[in-house]
C-alpha positions as CSV (number, residue, x, y, z in Angstrom):
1,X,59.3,9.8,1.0
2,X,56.0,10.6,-0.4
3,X,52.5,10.5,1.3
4,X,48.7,11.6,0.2
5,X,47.2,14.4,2.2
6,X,43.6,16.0,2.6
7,X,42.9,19.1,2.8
8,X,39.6,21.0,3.3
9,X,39.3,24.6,4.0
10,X,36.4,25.5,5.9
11,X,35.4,29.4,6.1
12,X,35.0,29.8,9.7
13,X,37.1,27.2,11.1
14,X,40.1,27.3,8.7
15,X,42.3,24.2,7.1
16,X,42.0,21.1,8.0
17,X,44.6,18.5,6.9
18,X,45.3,14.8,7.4
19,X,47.4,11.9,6.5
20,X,45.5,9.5,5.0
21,X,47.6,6.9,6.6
22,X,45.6,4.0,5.3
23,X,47.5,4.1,2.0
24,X,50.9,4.3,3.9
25,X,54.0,5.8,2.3
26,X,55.9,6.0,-1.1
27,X,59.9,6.2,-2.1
28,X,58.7,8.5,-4.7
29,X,56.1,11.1,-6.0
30,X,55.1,8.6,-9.4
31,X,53.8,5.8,-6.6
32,X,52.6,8.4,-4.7
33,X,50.1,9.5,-7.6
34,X,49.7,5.9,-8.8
35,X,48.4,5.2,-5.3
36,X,46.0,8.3,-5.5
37,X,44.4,7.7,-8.4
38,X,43.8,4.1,-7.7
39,X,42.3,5.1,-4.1
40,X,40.2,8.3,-5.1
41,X,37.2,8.0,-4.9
42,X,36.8,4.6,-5.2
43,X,38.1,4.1,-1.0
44,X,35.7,7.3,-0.3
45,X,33.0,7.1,2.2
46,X,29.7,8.6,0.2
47,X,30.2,12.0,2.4
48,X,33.8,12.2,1.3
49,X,33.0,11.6,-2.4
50,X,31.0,13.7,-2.8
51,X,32.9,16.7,-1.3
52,X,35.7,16.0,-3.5
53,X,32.6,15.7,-6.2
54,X,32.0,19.1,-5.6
55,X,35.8,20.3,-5.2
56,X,35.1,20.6,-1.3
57,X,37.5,17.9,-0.5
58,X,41.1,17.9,-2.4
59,X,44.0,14.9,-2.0
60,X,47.4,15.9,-3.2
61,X,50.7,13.9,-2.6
62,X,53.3,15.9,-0.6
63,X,57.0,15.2,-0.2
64,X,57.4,13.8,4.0
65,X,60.9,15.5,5.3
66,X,62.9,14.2,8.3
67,X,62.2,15.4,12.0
68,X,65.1,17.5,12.2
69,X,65.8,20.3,14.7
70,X,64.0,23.6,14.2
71,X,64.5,27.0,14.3
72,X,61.9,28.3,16.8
């Protein structure tokens, strides 16, 4: 399962990453990027546009694993 993330790295305050759960899920990295480029930046609030304008603000599909038990 595939879903799009954000990610902004702020200099003080460090990354800062989200779901953007609004587009959901995909069985696979091609609908994943389909999705993407359909949604970005058309979907973007004007703030949000233009910090991915200015390469501020980057989406990127990533590969969702299972819950599974960890080793900590």
């Amino acid at each position: 399962m595939w879903a799009i993330m954000a990610i902004s790295i702020q200099l003080l305050s460090g990354p800062n990453v989200w779901a953007v759960t609004d587009e959901g899920t995909f069985e696979d990295e091609a609908a994943c990027q389909a999705a993407l480029a359909e949604a970005v930046p058309r979907t973007l609030s004007e703030d949000l546009r233009l910090a991915w304008e200015i390469g501020e603000l980057k989406y990127v599909c990533l590969k969702v694993r299972g819950a599974g038990l960890s080793a900590n």
